[in-house]
C-alpha positions in Angstrom: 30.0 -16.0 -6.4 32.4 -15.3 -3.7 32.0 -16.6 0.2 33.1 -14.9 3.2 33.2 -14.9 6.7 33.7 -11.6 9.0 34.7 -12.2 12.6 34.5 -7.9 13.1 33.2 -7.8 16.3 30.8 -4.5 15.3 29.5 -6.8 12.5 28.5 -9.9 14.9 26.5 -6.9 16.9 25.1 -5.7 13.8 23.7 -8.6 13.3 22.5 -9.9 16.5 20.8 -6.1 16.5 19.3 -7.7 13.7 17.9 -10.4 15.2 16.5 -9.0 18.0 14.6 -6.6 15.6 13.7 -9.9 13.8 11.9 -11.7 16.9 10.4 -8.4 17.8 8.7 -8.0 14.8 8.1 -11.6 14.4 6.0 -11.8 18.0 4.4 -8.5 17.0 2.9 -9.8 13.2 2.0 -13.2 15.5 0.2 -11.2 18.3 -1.7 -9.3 15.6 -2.1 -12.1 13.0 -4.1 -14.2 15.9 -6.2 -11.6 17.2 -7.6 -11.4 13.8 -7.4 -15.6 13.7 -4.8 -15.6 10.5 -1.1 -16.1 9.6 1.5 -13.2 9.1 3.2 -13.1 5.9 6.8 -11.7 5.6 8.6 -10.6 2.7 12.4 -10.7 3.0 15.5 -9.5 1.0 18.5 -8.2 1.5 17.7 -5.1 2.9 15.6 -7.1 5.9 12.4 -8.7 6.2 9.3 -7.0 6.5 5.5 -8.2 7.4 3.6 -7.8 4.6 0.4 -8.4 5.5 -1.9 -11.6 7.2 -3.9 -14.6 5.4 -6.8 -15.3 7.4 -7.3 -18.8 8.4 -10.3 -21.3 7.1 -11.7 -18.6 5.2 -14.4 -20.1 3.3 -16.1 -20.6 7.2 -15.4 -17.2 8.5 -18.2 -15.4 9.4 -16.2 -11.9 8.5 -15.0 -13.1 4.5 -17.1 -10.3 3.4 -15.0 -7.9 4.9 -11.6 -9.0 3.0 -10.3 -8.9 -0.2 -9.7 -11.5 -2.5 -5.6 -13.4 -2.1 -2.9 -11.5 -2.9 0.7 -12.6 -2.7 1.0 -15.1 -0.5 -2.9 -15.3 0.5 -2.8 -12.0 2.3 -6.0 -10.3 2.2 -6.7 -6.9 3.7 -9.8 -5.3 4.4 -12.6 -4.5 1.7 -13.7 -0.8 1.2 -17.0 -1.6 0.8 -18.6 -4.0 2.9 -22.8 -5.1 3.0 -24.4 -2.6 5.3 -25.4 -5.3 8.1 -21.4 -4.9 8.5 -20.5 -1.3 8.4 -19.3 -1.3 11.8 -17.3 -4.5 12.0 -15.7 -3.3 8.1 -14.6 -0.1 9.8 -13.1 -1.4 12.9 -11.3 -4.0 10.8 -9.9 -1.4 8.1 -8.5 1.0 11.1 -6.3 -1.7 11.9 -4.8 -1.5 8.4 -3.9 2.0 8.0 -2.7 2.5 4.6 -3.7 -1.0 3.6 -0.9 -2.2 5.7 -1.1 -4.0 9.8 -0.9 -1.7 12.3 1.7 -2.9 14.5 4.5 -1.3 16.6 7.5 -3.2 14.6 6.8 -4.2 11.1 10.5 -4.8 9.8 14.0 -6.0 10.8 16.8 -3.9 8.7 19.7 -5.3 7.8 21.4 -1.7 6.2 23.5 -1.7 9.3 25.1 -4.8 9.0 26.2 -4.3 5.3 27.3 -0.8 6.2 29.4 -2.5 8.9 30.8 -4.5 6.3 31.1 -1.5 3.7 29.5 -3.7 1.0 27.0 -1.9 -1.5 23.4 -2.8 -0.4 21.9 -2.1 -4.0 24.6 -4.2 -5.5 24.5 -7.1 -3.4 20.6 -7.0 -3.9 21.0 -7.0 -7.7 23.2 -9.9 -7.5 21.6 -11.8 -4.6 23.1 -12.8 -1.4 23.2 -15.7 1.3 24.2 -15.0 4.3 23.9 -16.0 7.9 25.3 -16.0 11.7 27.3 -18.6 13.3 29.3 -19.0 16.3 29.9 -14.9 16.7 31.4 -14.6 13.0 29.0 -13.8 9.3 29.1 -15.6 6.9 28.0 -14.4 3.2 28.4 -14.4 -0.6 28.4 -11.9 -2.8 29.9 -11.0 -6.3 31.4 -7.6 -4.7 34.4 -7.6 -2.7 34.2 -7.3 0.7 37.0 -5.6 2.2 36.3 -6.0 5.9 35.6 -9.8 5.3 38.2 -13.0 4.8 37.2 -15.0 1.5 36.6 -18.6 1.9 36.2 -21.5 0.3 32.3 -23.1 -0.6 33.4 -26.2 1.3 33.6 -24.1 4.5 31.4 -22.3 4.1 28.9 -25.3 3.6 30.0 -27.0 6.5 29.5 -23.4 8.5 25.6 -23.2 7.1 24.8 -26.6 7.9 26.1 -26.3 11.7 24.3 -23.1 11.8 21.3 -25.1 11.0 21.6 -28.1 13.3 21.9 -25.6 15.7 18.9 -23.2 15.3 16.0 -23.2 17.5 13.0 -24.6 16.0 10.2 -23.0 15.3 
């Protein structure tokens, strides 16, 4: 696995596009996931993260379980089909905010295809072989088996020290 950093200017933007995408999306699954008294679940790659879907919260003493689904990944239930007829209503109101079996929300993903366009590396490739990456202190920092030819290869030591400052530094959540 090669490491790299990429000071590009356009790249840094790319990626704090990203993150603003991100934390949109992000306050968007919240708003939604509390409305319905539940916790957003994202899946994330490569290519972005995406919310998934919600897991209600203390199911087994909701007065609405009969309108969800069993778990799926990550606990996420969605609305039944069929519901008992004492909740037609409340099962229909419930499933239009899950068109397509999916949370209706303005922004349901952050993309990241800009930024690995910015850094002409090969999106399908780098998600074959797996990736870490991150922001620091206006430069990108990844790894990658492919080389990346608008990016300086470093060595794990700094690139290490690089993760962990970007840590210490993040805001919590």
């Amino acid at each position: 696995m090669m490491h790299y950093r990429c000071d590009d200017v356009p790249v840094w933007q790319a990626w704090c596009q990203y993150q603003k995408e991100l934390k949109a999306m992000q306050q968007a699954a919240r708003a939604f996931a509390e409305s319905l008294d539940a916790e957003p679940v994202y899946g994330a790659s490569v290519y972005g993260q995406i919310l998934v879907g919600v897991a209600p919260r203390h199911f087994d003493d909701r007065e609405d379980k009969a309108l969800w689904t069993e778990p799926g990944y990550g606990g996420i239930r969605v609305p039944r089909r069929y519901v008992p007829k004492g909740q037609l209503r409340a099962g229909a109101q419930l499933r239009e905010r899950f068109p397509d079996g999916r949370p209706a929300v303005e922004v349901d993903r952050a993309r990241l295809a800009p930024l690995w366009e910015t850094l002409v590396v090969d999106m399908p490739a780098v998600a074959k072989a797996g990736s870490t990456f991150f922001g620091y202190d206006g430069q990108f920092y990844f790894t990658t088996l492919l080389r990346a030819p608008n990016a300086t290869v470093i060595d794990e030591q700094e690139f290490k020290q690089a993760l962990q400052l970007s840590q210490a530094t993040a805001p919590s959540r």
